[in-house]
Structures are given as structure tokens and as C-alpha cells.
C-alpha positions, 0 to 999 in steps of 0.5 A, a space after each residue: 859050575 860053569 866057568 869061563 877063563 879068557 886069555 891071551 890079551 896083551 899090548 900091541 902097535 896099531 895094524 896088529 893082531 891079537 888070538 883070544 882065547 875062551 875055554 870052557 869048564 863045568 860044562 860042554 859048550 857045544 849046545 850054546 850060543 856064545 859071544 865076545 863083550 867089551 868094556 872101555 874105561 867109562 864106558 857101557 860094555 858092548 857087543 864084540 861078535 857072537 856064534 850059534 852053538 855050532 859055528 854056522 851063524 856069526 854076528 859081528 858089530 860094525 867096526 869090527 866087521 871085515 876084521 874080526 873073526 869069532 870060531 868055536 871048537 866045541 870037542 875042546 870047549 873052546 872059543 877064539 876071538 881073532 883080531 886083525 888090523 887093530 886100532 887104538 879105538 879097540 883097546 878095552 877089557 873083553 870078555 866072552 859070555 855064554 848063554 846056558 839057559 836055552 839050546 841054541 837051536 834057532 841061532 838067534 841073534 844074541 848082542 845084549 848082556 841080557 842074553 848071556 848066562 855066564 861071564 869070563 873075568 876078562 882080559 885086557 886089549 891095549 892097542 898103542 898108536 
């Protein structure tokens, strides 16, 4: 059974920073598209960022684009959200997602909930102003 645990959310001023962290059970990742989400109150959840199955291919939306970075270790099963210079407009639950129903090998892009398999419970982003 794979399970995904993020953590390392929190409360922070806006022009900070945030690490999250992604780690993967059940099964290696290392063969596995895999993406961040993220879910404000009211709203539809939407694409963060994604990496191919052996970092050589990010995809950012945006207004995250220049500030966020995604990166990925497969020998610890572990995938990283880096965030920098947040804004108020960041704050949201955000999750990490993995796609195990395919190998990665043609890196496609993947930004639709549809494309994930597997989902992490989440962690909560608040960024005051």
C-alpha cells in the first residue's frame, strides 16, 4: 500500500520561506512522475509544480514560477517542495501526489488531479502580511 506523509507546513511572515517534505512508503518512487497540489478554503485544488521520475523535467504553475523549487531523491523516497519569497496568496493546504499507474519514461507533463494515483493527507501553508 503506498502512502504519502507531507510535513513541515506551518505559519510564516510574507517574504519567507518554507521545506516541504513528501516521503514515500509502500513503494519506490523512483520510477514515478510526482507533483505538489494546493487547496484554499473555497476553492478547486490546483497544480503547484510536478518532477519526472528522475528530477530531469520540472513543471511550475505561474505564480510560482522563479520562486519555488521541486526536487526529488528517490534512494530516500523523498520529494521537497522548497518555497521562497511567499505571499499571502500562498497560503492553502498542499499536498504531494504521485502517479503509479505508469513509469515515467516519456516525462509527460501531468497538472490535473486526474493524472495522480495517490494523494498525501496534506499540510497546511499560512503566510500572514
Amino acid at each position: 500500500q503506498v502512502q504519502l506523509v507531507e510535513s513541515g507546513g506551518g505559519l510564516v511572515q510574507a517574504g519567507g520561506s518554507l521545506r516541504l517534505t513528501c516521503v514515500v512508503s509502500g513503494r519506490p518512487l523512483s520510477n514515478y512522475h510526482m507533483g505538489w497540489f494546493r487547496q484554499a478554503p473555497g476553492k478547486e485544488r490546483e497544480f503547484v509544480g510536478s518532477i519526472s521520475w528522475n528530477g530531469g523535467r520540472t513543471d511550475y504553475t505561474d505564480s510560482v514560477k522563479g520562486r519555488f523549487t521541486i526536487s526529488r531523491d528517490n534512494a530516500k523516497n523523498t520529494l521537497w517542495l522548497q518555497m521562497n519569497s511567499l505571499r499571502p496568496e500562498d497560503t492553502a493546504v498542499y499536498y504531494c501526489a504521485i502517479d503509479i499507474t505508469q513509469p515515467d519514461w516519456s516525462q509527460e507533463q501531468k497538472r490535473r488531479v486526474s493524472d495522480y494515483s495517490h494523494w498525501g493527507q496534506g499540510t497546511q501553508v499560512t503566510v500572514s502580511s
